[in-house]
PAMARPA-431037 format. One record per residue (C-alpha): x, y, z; residue in three letters. Coordinates in steps of 0.2 Angstrom, whole numbers, padded with zeros to 4 digits, always signed. Example, Ala and Ser with C-alpha at 12.3 -4.5 7.8 and 13.67 -1.06 7.14 Angstrom:
% residues 2
+0062-0022+0039ala;+0068-0005+0036ser;
END
This chain:
% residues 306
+0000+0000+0000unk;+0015+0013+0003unk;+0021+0011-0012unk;+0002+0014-0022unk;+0004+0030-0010unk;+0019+0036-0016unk;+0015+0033-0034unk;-0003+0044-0029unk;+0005+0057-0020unk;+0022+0060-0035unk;+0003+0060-0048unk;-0007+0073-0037unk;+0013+0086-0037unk;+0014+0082-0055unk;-0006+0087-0058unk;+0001+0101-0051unk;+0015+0107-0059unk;+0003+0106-0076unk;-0008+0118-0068unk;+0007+0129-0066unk;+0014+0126-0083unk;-0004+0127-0090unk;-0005+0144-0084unk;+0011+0150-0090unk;+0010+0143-0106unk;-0006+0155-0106unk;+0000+0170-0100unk;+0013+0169-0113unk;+0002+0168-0128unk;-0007+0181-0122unk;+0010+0191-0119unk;+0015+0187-0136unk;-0001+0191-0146unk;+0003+0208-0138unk;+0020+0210-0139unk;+0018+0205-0160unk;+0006+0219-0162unk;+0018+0233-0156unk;+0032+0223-0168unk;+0024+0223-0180unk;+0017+0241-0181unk;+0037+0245-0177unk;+0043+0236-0190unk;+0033+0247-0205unk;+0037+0263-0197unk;+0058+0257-0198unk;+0059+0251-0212unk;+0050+0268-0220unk;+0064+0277-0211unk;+0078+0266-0216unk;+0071+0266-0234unk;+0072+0286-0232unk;+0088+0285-0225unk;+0096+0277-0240unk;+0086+0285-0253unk;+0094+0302-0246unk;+0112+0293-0243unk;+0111+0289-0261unk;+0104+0306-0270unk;+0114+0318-0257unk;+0131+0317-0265unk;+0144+0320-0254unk;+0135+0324-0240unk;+0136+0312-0224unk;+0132+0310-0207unk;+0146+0306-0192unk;+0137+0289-0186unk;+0139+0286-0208unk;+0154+0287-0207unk;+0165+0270-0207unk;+0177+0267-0196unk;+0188+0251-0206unk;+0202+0247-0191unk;+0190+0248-0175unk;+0200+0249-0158unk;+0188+0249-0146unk;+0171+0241-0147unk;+0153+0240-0136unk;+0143+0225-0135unk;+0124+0227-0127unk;+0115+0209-0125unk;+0098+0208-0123unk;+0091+0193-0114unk;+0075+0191-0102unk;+0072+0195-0083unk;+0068+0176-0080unk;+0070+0159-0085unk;+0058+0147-0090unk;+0060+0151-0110unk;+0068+0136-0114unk;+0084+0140-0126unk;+0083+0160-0128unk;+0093+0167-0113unk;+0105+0151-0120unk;+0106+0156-0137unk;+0111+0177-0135unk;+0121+0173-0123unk;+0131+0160-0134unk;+0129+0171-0149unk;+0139+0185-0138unk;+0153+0174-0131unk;+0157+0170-0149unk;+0159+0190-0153unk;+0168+0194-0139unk;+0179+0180-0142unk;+0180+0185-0161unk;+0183+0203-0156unk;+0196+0197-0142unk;+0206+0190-0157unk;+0208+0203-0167unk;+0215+0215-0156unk;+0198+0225-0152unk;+0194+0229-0133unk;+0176+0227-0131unk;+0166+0234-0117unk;+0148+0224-0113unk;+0132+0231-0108unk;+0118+0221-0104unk;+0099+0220-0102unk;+0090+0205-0089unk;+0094+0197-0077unk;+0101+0181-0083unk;+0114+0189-0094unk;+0119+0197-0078unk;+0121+0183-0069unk;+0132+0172-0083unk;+0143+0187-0087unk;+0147+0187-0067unk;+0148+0169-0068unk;+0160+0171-0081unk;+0171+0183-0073unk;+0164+0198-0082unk;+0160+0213-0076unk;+0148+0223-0090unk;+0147+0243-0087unk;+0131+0244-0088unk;+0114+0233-0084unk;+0097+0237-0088unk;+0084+0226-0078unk;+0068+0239-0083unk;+0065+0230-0099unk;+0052+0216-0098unk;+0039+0212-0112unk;+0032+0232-0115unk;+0048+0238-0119unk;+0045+0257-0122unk;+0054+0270-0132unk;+0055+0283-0121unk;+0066+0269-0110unk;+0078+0266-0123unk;+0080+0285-0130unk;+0092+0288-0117unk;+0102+0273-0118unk;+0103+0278-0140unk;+0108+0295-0134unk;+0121+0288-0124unk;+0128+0277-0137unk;+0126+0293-0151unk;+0138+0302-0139unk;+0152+0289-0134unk;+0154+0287-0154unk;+0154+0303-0158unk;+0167+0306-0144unk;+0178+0294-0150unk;+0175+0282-0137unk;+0170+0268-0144unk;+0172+0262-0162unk;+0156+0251-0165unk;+0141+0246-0157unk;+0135+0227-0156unk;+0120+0221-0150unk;+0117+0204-0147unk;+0098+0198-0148unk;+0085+0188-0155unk;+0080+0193-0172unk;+0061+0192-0173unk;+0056+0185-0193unk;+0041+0175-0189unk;+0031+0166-0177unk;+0039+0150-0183unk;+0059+0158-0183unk;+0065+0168-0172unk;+0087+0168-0174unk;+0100+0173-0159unk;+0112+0186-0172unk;+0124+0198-0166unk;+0121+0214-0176unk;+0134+0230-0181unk;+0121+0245-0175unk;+0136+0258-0178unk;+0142+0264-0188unk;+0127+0263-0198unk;+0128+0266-0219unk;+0120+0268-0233unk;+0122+0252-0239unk;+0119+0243-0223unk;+0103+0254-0222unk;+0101+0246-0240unk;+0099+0230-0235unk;+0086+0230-0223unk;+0074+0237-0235unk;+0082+0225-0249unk;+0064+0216-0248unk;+0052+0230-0247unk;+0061+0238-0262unk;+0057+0221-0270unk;+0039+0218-0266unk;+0037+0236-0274unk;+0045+0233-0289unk;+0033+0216-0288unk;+0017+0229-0287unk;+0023+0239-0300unk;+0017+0242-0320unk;+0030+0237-0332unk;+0028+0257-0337unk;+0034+0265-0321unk;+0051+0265-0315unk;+0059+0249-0307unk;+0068+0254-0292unk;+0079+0269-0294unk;+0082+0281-0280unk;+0070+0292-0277unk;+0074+0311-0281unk;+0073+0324-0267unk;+0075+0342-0267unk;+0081+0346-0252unk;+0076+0360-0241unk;+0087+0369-0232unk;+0098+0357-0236unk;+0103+0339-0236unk;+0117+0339-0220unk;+0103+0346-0210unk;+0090+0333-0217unk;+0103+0320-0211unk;+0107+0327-0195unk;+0089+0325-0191unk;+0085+0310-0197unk;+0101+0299-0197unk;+0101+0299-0174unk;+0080+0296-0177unk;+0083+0281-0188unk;+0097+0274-0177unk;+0086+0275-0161unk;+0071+0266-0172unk;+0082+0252-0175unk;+0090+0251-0156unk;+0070+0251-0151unk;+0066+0239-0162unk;+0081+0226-0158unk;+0072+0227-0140unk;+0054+0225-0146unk;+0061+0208-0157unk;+0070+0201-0139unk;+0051+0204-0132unk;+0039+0193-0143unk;+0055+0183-0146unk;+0055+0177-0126unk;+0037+0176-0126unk;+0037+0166-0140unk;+0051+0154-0133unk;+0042+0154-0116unk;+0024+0150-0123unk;+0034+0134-0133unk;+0043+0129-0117unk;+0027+0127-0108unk;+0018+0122-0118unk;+0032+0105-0120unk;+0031+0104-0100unk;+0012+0105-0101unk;+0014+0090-0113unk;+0027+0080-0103unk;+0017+0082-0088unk;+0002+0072-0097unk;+0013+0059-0102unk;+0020+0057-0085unk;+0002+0057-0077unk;-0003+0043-0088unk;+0014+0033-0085unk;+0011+0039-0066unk;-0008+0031-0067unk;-0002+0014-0076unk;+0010+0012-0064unk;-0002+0014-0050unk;-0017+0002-0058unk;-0003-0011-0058unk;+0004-0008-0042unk;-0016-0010-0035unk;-0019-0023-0044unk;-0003-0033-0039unk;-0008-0027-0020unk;-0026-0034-0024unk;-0021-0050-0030unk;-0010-0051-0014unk;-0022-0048-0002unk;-0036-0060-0010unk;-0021-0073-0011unk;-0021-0070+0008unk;-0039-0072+0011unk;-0040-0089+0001unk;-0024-0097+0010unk;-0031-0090+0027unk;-0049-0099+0022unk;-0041-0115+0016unk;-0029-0114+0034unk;-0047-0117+0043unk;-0053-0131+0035unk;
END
């Protein structure tokens, strides 16, 4: 009988880690529906901009911008890694963090002294474990990261590059592409250029040629007149664009972790139903055994007294 107990009592805590996991699992799809709405309306407004950033790039002749400006030998270098608050997301924290030991390891061998910032909690805790100390950390971030949160930071990258303190900005995140794919990549936010800038709006440039008549023009630069003039155009827009995409690195982390949280849980929610029926196997046969026991009992106790 102790041991039909036991197999009871392991059933009823594992009924009750479902629950938990049940629950999480719902939370994060609701998190994550969320979270793909404020992407995806991010996502049109940045690629506009970068789409306006490259058209001006390419039609203001020699006209540039500091954070254009391409720095070939970089010295010094800032990496920012953006993982979650908490665990439970299955390989996400994992996978940025791995992603960002191999740049820094990358950077270590070519010469290039990298200083690392970093948002969440469990990339703080694996840089100390690792012996790290980053300069900065950022714990504020969850899934509703807001702009007006991450303006400062941009503003403080903006100036260290413009002073000369750093060379290029890294950030290390998960890239958001679909529900389906989301990829750990370490990207090269500055200096930004023209043809960087380029390549993001590569596919909107060609789904427009896609919607357009044979008749009209198939992908040229746009041409601008440019009022006052195009260095004070680029002075505007070149910080704006940078902070867009710095937003939108955390915005992709977000519905990236809820996404890999709401496929964790729902894998432990399954688990825990295949355990609960191995758990209620085990105890039908463990009561059957103890049945047949006792009635074994009974008929050797009967057959004593005749």
């Amino acid at each position: 009988m102790a041991k039909a107990r036991a197999i009871v009592k392991r059933r009823k805590a594992v009924q009750n880690i479902k629950k938990i996991t049940r629950t999480m699992e719902l939370i994060a799809t609701a998190k994550f529906k969320k979270a793909l709405d404020r992407a995806t309306e991010a996502e049109a407004y940045t690629r506009k901009i970068a789409e306006l950033v490259a058209d001006l790039g390419a039609t203001a002749g020699d006209v540039s911008h500091p954070l254009l400006q391409d720095r070939p030998e970089p010295k010094k270098s800032l990496l920012l890694v953006l993982t979650s608050n908490r665990g439970l997301a299955g390989g996400y924290n994992g996978n940025v963090l791995r992603a960002a030991t191999r740049a820094l390891t990358d950077a270590n061998t070519d010469g290039i002294s990298v200083s690392t910032e970093v948002a969440g909690r469990r990339g703080i805790v694996f840089l100390k474990y690792r012996g790290l100390t980053p300069d900065a950390t950022y714990t504020q971030f969850e899934d509703k990261p807001q702009f007006d949160e991450v303006e400062p930071i941009a503003d403080k990258y903006i100036g260290m590059f413009l002073r000369g303190e750093i060379d290029r900005l890294d950030v290390a995140y998960t890239r958001f592409i679909n529900a389906a794919r989301q990829t750990a990549v370490v990207d090269t936010l500055l200096p930004m250029s023209v043809a960087q800038v380029g390549q993001v709006v590569e596919s909107v440039r060609h789904a427009k040629q896609a919607e357009m008549s044979k008749s009209t023009r198939k992908g040229e630069p746009v041409p601008y007149e440019f009022l006052p003039d195009a260095a004070s155009i680029l002075e505007e827009i070149v910080p704006v664009s940078f902070k867009v995409r710095l937003f939108k690195t955390f915005l992709d982390a977000a519905v990236s972790e809820q996404i890999s949280r709401m496929v964790a849980m729902r894998g432990a929610t399954e688990n825990a139903d295949e355990m609960i029926k191995a758990l209620s196997r085990l105890y039908n046969r463990a009561r059957q055994s103890q049945i047949t026991g006792e009635l074994a009992e009974i008929i050797g106790g009967a057959a004593a007294l005749e």
